[in-house]
C-alpha positions as a LaTeX table, in Angstrom:
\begin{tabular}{lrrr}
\hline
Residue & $x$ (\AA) & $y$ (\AA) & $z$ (\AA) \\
\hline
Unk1 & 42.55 & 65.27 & 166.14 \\
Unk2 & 42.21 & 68.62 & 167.94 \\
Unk3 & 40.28 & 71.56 & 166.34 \\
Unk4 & 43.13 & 73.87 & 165.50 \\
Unk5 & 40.79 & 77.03 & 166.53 \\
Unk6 & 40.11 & 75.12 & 169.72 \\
Unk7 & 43.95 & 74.83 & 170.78 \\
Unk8 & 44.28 & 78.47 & 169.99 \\
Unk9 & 40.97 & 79.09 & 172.11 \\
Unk10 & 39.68 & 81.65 & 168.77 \\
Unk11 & 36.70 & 81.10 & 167.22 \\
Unk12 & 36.98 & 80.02 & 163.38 \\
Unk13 & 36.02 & 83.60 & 161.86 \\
Unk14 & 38.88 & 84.85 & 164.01 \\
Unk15 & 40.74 & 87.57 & 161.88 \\
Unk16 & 44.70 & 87.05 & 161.15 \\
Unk17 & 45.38 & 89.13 & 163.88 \\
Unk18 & 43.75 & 87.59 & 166.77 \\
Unk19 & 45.00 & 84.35 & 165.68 \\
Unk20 & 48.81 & 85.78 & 165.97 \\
Unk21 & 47.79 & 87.23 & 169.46 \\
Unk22 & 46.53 & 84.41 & 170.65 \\
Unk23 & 49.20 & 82.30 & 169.70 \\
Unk24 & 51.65 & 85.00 & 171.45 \\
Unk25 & 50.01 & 84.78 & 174.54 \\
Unk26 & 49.79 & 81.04 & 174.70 \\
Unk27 & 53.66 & 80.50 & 173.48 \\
Unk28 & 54.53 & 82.85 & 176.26 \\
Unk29 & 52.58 & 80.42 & 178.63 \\
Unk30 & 54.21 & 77.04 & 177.49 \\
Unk31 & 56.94 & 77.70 & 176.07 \\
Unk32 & 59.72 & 74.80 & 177.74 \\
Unk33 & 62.00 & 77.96 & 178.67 \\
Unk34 & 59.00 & 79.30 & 181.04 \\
Unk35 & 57.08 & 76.47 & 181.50 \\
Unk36 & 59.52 & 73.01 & 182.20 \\
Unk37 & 56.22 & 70.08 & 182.58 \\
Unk38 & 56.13 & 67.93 & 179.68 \\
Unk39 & 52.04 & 68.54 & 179.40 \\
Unk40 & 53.33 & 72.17 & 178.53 \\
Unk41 & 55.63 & 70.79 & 176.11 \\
Unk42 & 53.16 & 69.11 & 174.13 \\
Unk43 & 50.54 & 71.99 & 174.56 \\
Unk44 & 53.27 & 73.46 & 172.81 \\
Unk45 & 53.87 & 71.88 & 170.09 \\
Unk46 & 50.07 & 71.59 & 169.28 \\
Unk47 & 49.76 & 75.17 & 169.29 \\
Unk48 & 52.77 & 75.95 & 167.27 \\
Unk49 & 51.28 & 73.30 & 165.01 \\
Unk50 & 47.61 & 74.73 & 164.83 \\
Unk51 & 49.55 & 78.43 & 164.56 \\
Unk52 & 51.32 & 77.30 & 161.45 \\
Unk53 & 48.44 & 75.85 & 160.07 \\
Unk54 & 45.88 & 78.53 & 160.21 \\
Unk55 & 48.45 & 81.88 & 160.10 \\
Unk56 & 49.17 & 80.49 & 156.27 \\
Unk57 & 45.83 & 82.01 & 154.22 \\
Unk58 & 46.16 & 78.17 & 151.97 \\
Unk59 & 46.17 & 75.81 & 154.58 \\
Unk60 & 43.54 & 77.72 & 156.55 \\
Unk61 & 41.46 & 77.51 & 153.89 \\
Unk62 & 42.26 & 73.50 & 152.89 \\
Unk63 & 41.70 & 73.09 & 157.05 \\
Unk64 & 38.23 & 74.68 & 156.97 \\
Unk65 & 36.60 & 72.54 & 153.75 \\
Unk66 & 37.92 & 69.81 & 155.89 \\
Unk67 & 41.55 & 69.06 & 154.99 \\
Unk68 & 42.76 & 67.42 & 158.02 \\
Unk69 & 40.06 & 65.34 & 159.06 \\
Unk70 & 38.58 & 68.51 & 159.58 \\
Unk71 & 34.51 & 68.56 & 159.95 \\
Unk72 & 34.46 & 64.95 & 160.37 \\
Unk73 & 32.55 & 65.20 & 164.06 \\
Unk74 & 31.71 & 62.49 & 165.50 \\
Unk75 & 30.81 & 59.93 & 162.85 \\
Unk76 & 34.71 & 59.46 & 162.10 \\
Unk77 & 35.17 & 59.20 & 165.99 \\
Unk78 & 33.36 & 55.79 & 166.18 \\
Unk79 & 35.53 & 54.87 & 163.21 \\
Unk80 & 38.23 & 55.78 & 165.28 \\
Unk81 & 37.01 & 53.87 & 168.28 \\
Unk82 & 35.82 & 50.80 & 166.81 \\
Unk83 & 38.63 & 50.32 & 163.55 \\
Unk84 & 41.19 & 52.03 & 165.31 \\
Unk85 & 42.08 & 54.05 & 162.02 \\
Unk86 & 40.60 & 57.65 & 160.47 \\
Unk87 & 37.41 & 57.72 & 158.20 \\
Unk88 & 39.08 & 55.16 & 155.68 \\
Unk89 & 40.09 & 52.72 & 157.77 \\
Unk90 & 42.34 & 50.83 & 159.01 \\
Unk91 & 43.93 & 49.74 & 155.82 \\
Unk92 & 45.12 & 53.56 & 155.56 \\
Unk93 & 47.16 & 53.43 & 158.62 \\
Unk94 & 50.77 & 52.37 & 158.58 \\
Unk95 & 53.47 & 52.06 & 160.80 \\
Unk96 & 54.43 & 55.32 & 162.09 \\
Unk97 & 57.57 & 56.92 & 161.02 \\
Unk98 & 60.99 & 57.30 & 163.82 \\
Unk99 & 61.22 & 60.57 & 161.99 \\
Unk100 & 59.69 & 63.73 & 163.53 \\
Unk101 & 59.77 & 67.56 & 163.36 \\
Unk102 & 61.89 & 69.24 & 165.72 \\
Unk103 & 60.26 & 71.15 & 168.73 \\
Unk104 & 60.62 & 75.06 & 168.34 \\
Unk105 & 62.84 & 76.65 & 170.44 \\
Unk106 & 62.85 & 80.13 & 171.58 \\
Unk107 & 65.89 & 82.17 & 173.05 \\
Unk108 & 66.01 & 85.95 & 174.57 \\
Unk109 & 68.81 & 88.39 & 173.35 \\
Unk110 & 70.04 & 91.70 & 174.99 \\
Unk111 & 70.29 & 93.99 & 172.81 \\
Unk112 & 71.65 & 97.74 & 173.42 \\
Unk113 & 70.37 & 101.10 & 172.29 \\
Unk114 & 73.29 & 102.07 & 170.29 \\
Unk115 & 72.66 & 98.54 & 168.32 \\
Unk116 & 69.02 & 99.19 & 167.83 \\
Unk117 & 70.01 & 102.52 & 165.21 \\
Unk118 & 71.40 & 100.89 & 162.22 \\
Unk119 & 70.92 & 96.97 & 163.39 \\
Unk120 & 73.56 & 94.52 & 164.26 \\
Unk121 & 75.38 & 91.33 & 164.18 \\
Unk122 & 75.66 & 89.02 & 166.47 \\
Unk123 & 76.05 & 85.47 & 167.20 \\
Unk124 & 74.06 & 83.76 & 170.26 \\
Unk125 & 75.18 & 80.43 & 171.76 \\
Unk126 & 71.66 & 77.75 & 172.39 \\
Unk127 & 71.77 & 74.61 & 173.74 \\
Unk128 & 69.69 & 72.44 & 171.05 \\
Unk129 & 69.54 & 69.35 & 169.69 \\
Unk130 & 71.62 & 68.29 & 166.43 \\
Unk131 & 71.96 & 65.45 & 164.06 \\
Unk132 & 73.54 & 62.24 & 165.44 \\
Unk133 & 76.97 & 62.65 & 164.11 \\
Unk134 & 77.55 & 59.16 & 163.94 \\
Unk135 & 74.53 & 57.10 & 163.35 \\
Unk136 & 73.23 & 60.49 & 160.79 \\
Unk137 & 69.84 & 59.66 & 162.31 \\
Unk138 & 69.44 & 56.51 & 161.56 \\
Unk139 & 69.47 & 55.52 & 165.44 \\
Unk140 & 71.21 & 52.28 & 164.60 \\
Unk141 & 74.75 & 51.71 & 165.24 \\
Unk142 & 76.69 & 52.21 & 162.04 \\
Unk143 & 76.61 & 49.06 & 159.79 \\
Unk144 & 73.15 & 47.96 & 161.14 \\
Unk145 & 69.87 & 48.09 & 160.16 \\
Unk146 & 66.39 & 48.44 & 161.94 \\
Unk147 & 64.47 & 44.51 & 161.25 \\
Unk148 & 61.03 & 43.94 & 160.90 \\
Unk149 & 58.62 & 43.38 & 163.84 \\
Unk150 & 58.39 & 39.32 & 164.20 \\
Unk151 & 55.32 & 40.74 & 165.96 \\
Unk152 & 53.14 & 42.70 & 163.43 \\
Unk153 & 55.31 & 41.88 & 160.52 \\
Unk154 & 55.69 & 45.34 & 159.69 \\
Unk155 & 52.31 & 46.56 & 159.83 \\
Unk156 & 53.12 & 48.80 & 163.37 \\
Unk157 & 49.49 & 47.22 & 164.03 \\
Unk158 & 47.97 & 44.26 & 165.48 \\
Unk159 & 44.32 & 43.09 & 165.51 \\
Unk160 & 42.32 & 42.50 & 168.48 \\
Unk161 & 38.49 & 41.16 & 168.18 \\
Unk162 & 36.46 & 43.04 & 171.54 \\
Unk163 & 33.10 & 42.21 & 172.30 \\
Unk164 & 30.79 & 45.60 & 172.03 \\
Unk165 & 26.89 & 46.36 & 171.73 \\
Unk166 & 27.33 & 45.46 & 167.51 \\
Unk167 & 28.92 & 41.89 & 168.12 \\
Unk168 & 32.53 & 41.08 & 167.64 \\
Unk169 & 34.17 & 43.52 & 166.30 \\
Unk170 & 38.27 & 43.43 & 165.29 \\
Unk171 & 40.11 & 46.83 & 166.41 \\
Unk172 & 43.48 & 48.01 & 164.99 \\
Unk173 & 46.13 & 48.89 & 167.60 \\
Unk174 & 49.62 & 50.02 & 167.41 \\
Unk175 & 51.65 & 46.94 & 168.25 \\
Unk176 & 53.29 & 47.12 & 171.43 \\
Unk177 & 56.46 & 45.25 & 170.82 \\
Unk178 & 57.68 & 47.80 & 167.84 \\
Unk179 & 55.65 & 50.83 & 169.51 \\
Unk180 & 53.92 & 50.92 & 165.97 \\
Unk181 & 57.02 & 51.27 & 163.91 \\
Unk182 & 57.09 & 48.65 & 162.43 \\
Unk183 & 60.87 & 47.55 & 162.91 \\
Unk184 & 63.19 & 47.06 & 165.96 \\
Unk185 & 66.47 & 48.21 & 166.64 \\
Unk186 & 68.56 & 45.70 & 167.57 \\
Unk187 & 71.50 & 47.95 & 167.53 \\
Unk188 & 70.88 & 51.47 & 169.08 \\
Unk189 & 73.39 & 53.86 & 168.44 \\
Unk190 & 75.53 & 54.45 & 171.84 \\
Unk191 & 76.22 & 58.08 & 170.74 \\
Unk192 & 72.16 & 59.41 & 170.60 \\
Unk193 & 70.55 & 56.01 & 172.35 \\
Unk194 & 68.85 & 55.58 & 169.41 \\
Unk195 & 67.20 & 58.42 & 169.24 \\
Unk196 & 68.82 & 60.09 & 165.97 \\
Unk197 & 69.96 & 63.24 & 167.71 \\
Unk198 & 72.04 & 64.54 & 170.49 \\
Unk199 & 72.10 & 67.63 & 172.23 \\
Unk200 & 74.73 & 70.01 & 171.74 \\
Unk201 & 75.96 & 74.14 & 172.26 \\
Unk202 & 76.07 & 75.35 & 168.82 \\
Unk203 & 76.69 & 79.36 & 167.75 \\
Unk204 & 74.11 & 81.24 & 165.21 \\
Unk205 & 74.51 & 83.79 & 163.63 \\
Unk206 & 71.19 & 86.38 & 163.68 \\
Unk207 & 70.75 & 89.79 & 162.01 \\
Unk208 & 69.91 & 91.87 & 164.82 \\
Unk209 & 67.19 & 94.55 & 162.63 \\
Unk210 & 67.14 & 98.45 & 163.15 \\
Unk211 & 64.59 & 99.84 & 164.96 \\
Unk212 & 63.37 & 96.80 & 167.04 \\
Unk213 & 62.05 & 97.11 & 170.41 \\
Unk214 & 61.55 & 95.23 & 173.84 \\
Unk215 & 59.39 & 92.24 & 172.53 \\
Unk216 & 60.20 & 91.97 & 169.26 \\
Unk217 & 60.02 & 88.40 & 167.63 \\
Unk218 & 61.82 & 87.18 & 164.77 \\
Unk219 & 61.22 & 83.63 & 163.73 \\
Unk220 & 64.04 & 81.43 & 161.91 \\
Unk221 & 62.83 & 78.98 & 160.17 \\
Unk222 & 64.48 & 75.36 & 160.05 \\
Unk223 & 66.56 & 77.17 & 163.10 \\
Unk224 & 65.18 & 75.08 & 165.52 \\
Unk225 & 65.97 & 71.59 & 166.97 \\
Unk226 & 66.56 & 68.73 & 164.71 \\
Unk227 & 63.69 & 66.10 & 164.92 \\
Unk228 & 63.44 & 62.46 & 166.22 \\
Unk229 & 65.01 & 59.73 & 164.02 \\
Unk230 & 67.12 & 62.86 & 162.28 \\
Unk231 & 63.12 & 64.80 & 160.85 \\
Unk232 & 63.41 & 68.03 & 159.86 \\
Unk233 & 64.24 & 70.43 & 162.47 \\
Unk234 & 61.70 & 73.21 & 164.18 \\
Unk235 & 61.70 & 76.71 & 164.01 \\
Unk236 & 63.72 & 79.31 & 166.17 \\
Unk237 & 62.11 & 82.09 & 167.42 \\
Unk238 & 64.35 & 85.15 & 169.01 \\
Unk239 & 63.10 & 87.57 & 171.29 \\
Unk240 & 64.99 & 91.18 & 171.91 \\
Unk241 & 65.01 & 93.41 & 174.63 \\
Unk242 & 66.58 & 96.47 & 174.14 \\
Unk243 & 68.77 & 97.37 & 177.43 \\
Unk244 & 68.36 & 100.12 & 179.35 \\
Unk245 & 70.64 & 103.47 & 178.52 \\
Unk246 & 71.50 & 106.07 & 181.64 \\
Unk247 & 71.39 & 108.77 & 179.12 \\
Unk248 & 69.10 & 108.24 & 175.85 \\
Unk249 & 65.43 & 106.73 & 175.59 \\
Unk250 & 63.16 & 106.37 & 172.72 \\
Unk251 & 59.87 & 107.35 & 171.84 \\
Unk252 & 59.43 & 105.74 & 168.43 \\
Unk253 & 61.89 & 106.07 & 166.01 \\
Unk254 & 63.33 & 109.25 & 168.26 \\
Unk255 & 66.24 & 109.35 & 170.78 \\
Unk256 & 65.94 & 111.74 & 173.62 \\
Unk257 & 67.45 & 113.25 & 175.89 \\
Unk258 & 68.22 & 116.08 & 178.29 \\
Unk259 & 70.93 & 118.57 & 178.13 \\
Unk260 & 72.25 & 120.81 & 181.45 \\
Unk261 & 72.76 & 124.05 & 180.09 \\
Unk262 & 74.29 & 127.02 & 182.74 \\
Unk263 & 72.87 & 130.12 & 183.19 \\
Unk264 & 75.25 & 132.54 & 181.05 \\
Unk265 & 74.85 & 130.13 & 177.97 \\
Unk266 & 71.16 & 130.38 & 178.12 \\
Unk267 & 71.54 & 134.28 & 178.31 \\
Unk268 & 74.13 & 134.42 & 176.35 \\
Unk269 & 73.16 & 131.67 & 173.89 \\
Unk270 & 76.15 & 129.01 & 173.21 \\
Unk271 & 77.31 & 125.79 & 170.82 \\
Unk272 & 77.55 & 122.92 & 172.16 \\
Unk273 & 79.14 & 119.76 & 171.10 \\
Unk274 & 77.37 & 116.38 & 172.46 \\
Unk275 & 77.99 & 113.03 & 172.28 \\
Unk276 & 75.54 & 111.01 & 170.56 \\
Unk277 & 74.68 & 107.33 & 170.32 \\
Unk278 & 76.43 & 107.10 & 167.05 \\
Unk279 & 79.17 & 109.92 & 166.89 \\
Unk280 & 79.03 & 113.53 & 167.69 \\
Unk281 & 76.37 & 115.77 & 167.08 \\
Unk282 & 77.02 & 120.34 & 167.28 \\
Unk283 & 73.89 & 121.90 & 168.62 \\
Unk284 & 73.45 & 125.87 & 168.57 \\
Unk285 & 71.65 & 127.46 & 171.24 \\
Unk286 & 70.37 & 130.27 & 171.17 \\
Unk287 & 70.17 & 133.33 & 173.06 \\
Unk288 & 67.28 & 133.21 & 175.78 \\
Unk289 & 66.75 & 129.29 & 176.02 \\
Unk290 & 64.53 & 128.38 & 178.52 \\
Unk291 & 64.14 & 125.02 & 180.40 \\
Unk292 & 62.19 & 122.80 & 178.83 \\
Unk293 & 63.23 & 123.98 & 175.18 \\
Unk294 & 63.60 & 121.19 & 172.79 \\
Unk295 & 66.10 & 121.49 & 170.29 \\
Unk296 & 66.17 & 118.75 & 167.53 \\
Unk297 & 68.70 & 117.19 & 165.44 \\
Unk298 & 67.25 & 115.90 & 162.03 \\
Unk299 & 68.16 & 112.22 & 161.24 \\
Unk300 & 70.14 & 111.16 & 164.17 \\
Unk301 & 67.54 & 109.13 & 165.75 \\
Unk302 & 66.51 & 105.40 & 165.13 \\
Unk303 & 66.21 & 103.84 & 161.82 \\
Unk304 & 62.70 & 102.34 & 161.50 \\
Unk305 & 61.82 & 98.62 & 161.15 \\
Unk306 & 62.22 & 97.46 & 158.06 \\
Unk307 & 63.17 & 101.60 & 156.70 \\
Unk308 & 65.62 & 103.66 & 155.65 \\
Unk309 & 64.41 & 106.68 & 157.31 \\
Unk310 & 66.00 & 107.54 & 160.66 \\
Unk311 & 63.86 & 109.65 & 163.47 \\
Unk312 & 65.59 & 112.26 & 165.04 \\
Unk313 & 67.49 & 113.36 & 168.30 \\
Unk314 & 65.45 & 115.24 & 170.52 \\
Unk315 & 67.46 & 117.06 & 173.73 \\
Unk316 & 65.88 & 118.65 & 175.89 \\
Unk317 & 66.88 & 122.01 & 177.79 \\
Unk318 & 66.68 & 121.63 & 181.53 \\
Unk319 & 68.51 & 125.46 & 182.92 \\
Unk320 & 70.94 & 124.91 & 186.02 \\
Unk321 & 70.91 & 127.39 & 188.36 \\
Unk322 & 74.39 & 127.94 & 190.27 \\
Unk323 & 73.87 & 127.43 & 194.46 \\
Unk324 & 77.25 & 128.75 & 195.07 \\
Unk325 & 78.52 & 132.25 & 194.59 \\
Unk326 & 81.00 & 134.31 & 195.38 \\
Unk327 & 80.83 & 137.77 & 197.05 \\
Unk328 & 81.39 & 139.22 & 193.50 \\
Unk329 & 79.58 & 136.88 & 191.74 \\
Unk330 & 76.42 & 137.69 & 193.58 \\
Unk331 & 76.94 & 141.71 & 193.52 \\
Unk332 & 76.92 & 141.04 & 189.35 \\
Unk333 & 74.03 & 139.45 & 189.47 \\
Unk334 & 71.88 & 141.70 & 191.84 \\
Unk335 & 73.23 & 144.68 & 189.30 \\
Unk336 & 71.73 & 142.63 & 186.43 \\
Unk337 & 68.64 & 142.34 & 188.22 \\
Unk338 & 68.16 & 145.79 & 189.30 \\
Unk339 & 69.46 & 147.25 & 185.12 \\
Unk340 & 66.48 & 144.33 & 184.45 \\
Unk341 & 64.10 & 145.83 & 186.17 \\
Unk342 & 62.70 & 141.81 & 185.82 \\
Unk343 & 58.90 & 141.40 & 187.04 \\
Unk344 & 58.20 & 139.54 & 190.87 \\
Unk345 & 57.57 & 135.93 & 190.50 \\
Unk346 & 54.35 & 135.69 & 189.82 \\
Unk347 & 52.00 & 132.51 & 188.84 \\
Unk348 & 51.85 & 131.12 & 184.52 \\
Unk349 & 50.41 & 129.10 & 182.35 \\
Unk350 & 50.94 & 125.36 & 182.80 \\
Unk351 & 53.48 & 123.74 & 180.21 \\
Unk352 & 53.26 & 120.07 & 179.10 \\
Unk353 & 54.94 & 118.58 & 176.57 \\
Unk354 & 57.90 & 116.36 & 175.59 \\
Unk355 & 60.00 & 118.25 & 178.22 \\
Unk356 & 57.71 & 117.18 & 181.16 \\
Unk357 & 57.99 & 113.51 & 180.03 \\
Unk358 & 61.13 & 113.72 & 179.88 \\
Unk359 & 61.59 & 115.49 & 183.02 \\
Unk360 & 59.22 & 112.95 & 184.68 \\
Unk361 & 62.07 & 110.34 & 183.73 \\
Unk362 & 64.75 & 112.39 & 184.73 \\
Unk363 & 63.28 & 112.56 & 188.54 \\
Unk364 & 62.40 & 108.37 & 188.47 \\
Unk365 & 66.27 & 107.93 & 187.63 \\
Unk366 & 67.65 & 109.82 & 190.07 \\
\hline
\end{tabular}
């Protein structure tokens, strides 16, 4: 059996933490939807397995006083090589059971920006594999029954005596004319092929939560596909990316945004009505606003992970300056500058703040 710290690659005093990152990293690697090769699948599946096992605080500590065959080394693998069986032997090992967990499946939602304020509803189509609907995974044709192995009589095992170093010695292995089950089916079901489950497009509904970002990971539990021989099915994880939005970003919990504000109404100071992500939103501005002003609207932003509280709307004053004037409209303007008396442009103190990033974004987008 593989060391579970091993097929995470972390060493065994690895916090919580780096066990969840390293399990992240290596599902992005294998998982089917990335990675199609059936090594990958089954890399998979032992990692999900060894994730499961050591990211619950009990079983990690059953694993590590040796629940699992753990800390057996290399006595129990001669065991293993020459009885064909764990540290008991032989007489411990039945025939294996058609029933298996369900792989874990993973799908990718879209989600918008106006969705990712209060959370959402929605229901995702996945291709995944369901309960046989008419054998109820059984595999065997309705009205039949799997029969026991003429071969092993049930056992899934057969003996074989091998010469070795110690004299004769008689190995256990899984009998190859029941593949170690123990039974045949005479009878497959035509609907699965006897495997207890068919693939099929189902909906599910998910609970899209407020204030998730790109890369956030919800896992469903039981949500994933049914097992072999009708075992219990895997979990479903769902990964969200929040869409792109010509008009709002985030920074945390906050929306911003810029606002084009004329001249006069920055001289003149104005109120403005805007349309936000979730309804309108009346901004004053005041008298004398200069680009890069900020003005912020309390509440109207995101609503935090797993919160109540919402961040707030954050706009941005960027000043436009008119190109084209008439005769008039410039003779007004050079008798406001000359009343002004205004100072000759002349050199000032750097500004940086949320204005400049948002500037900076305003420039890449256009």
């Amino acid at each position: 059996m593989a060391d579970h710290y091993e097929t995470l690659g972390v060493p065994r005093e690895a916090t919580a933490e780096e066990i969840k990152r390293a399990y992240r990293r290596l599902a992005r690697e294998l998982h089917p939807d990335v990675n199609p090769s059936e090594d990958a699948a089954e890399r998979f599946k032992d990692v999900t397995h060894a994730y499961d096992v050591l990211s619950d605080p009990e079983q990690r500590q059953r694993y590590d006083l040796g629940g699992g065959q753990a800390g057996m080394g290399g006595f129990g693998d001669i065991f293993e090589t020459f009885f064909g069986g764990g540290f008991g032997g032989a007489g411990q090992r039945g025939p294996r059971s058609r029933s298996e967990r369900g792989d874990d499946a993973m799908i990718r939602v879209d989600v918008s920006l106006e969705e990712v304020i209060f959370g959402a509803h929605r229901e995702v189509a996945v291709n995944t594999a369901v309960l046989c609907g008419t054998c109820q995974g059984s595999c065997c044709q309705p009205g039949t029954h799997p029969v026991t192995c003429d071969v092993c009589g049930g056992q899934g095992q057969v003996q074989r005596q091998v010469r070795s170093l110690f004299g004769n010695v008689v190995t256990m292995h899984p009998c190859g004319s029941c593949q170690g089950y123990g039974t045949v089916i005479e009878h497959p079901c035509v609907e699965c092929g006897g495997k207890g489950r068919v693939r099929e497009r189902r909906t599910i509904p998910i609970d899209v939560p407020s204030g998730i970002d790109t890369g956030t990971r919800l896992q469903m539990r039981g949500g994933g596909e049914v097992g072999p021989g009708g075992g219990p099915n895997g979990d479903l994880f769902i990964e969200f990316r929040v869409m792109h939005h010509d008009v709002f970003s985030r920074d945390g919990n906050d929306l911003l945004c810029t606002m084009q504000l004329s001249m006069t109404d920055a001289i003149l100071g104005t109120e403005a009505k805007l349309a936000a992500l979730d309804g309108e939103v009346t901004v004053s501005v005041e008298a004398g606003t200069q680009s890069g002003d900020v003005l912020t609207v309390r509440g109207r932003g995101i609503q935090g992970l797993r919160s109540t509280t919402r961040g707030d709307l954050k706009i941005a004053v960027q000043v436009v300056t008119p190109t084209k004037l008439s005769g008039r409209e410039r003779d007004l303007v050079r008798q406001l500058a000359s009343l002004r008396g205004d100072d000759s442009p002349h050199l000032g103190e750097f500004q940086q703040g949320l204005f400049g990033k948002l500037r900076d974004r305003f420039f890449r987008q256009g």
